[in-house]
Backbone as numpy.savetxt, mean C-alpha at the origin, in Angstrom:
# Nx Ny Nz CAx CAy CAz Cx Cy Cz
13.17 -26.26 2.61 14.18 -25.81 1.67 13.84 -24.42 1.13
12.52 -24.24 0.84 12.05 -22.95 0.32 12.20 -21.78 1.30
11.94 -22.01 2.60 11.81 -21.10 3.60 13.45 -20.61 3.70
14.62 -21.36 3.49 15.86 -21.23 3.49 16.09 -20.50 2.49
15.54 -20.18 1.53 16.03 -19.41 0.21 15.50 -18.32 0.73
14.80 -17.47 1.61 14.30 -16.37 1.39 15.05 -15.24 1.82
15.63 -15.68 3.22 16.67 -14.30 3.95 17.68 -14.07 2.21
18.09 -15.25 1.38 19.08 -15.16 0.37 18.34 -14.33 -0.92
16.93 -14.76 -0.86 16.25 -13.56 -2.22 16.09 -12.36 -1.93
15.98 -12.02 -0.41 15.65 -10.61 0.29 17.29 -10.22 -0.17
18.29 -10.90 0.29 18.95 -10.02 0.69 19.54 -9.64 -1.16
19.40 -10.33 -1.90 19.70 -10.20 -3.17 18.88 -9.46 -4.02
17.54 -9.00 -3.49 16.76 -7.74 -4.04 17.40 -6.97 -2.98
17.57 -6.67 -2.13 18.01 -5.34 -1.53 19.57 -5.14 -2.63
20.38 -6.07 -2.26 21.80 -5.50 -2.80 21.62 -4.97 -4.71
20.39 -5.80 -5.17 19.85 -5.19 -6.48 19.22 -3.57 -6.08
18.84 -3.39 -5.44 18.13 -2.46 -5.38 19.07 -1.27 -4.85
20.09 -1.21 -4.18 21.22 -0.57 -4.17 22.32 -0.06 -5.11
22.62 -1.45 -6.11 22.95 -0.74 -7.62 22.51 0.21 -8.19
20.68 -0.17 -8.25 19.85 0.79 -9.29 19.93 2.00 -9.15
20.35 2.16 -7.63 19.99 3.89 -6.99 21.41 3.97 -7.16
22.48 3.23 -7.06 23.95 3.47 -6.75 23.68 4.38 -8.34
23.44 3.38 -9.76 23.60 3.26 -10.88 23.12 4.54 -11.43
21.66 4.80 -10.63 21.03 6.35 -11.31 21.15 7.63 -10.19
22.63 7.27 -9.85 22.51 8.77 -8.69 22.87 9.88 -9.13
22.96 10.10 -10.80 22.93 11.24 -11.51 20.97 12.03 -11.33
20.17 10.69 -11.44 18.79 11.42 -11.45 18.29 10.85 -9.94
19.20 11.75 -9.20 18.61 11.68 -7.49 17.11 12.08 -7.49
16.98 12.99 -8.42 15.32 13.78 -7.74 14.32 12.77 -8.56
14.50 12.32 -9.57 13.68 11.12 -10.07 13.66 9.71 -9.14
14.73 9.11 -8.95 14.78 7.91 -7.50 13.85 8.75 -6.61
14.45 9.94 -6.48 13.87 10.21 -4.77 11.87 10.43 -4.94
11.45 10.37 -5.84 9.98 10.79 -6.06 9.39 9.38 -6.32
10.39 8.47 -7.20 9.80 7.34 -7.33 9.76 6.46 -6.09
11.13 6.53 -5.34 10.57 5.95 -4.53 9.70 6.69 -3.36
9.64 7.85 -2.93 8.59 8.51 -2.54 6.76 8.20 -2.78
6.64 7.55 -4.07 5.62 7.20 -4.53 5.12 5.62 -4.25
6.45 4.90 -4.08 6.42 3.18 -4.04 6.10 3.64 -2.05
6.78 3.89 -1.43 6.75 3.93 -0.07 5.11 4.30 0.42
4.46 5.44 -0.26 3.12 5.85 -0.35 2.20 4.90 -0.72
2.37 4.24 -1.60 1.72 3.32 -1.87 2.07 1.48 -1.39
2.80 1.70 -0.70 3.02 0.24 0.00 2.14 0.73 1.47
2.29 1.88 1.97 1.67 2.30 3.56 0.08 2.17 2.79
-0.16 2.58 2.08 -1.79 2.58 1.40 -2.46 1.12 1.75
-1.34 0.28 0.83 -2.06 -0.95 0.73 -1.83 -1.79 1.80
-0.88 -1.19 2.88 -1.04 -2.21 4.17 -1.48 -1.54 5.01
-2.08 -0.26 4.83 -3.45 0.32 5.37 -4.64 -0.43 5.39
-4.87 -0.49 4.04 -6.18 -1.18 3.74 -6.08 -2.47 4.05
-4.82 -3.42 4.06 -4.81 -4.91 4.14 -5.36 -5.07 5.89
-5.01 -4.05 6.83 -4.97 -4.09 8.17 -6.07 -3.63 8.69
-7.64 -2.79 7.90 -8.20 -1.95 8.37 -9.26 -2.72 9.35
-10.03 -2.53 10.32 -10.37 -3.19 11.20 -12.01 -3.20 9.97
-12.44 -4.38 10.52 -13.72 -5.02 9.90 -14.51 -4.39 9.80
-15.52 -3.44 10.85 -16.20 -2.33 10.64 -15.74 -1.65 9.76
-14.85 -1.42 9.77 -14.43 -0.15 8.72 -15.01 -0.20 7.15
-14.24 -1.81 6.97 -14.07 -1.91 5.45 -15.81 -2.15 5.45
-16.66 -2.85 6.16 -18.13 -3.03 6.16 -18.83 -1.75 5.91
-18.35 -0.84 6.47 -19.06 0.50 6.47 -18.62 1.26 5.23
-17.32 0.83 4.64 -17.17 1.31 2.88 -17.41 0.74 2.24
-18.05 -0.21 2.16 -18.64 -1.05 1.46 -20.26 -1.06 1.30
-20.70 -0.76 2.50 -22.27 0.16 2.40 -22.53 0.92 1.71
-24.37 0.64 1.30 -25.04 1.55 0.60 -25.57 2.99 1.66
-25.85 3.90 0.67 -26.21 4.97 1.50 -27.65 4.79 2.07
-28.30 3.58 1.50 -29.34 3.01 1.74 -29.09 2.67 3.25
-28.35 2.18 3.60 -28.31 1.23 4.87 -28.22 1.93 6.21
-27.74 3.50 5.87 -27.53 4.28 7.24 -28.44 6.04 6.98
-28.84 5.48 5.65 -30.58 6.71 5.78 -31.65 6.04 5.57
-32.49 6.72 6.53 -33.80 5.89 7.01 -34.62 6.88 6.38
-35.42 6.57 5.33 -36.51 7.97 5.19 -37.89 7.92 5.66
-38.60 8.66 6.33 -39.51 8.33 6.96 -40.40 9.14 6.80
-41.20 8.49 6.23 -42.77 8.96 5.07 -43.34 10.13 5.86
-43.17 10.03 7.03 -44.36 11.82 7.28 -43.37 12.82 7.02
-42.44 12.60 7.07 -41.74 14.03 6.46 -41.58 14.18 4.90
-42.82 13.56 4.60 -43.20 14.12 2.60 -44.16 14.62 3.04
């Protein structure tokens, strides 16, 4: 039953979300930056949601773990 409601909540935030911009198309350059900013930051976070395992392992490392210091060079 739940899975059936969803094409109907999508499509009822989109047609909401068409008002808002319909509603503020006096401040086009404000919509156009905000959503400029939401789009930037949705690619961000399904950047990071997708990043391959090494990756996020290796930002997550200390600088300890990939410098070796080695006593005769004191």
């Amino acid at each position: 039953m739940m899975t059936a409601m969803l094409p109907f909540t999508e499509a009822a935030l989109f047609t909401l979300g068409c008002m808002a911009i319909h509603a503020l198309r006096r401040h086009a350059d404000t919509v156009t930056a905000a959503l400029a900013c939401f789009v930037t930051l949705l690619v961000l976070m399904l950047g990071i949601a997708y990043a391959p395992e090494p990756f996020t392992q290796i930002q997550m490392a200390q600088m300890s773990d990939f410098v070796g210091a080695d006593p005769s060079l004191y």
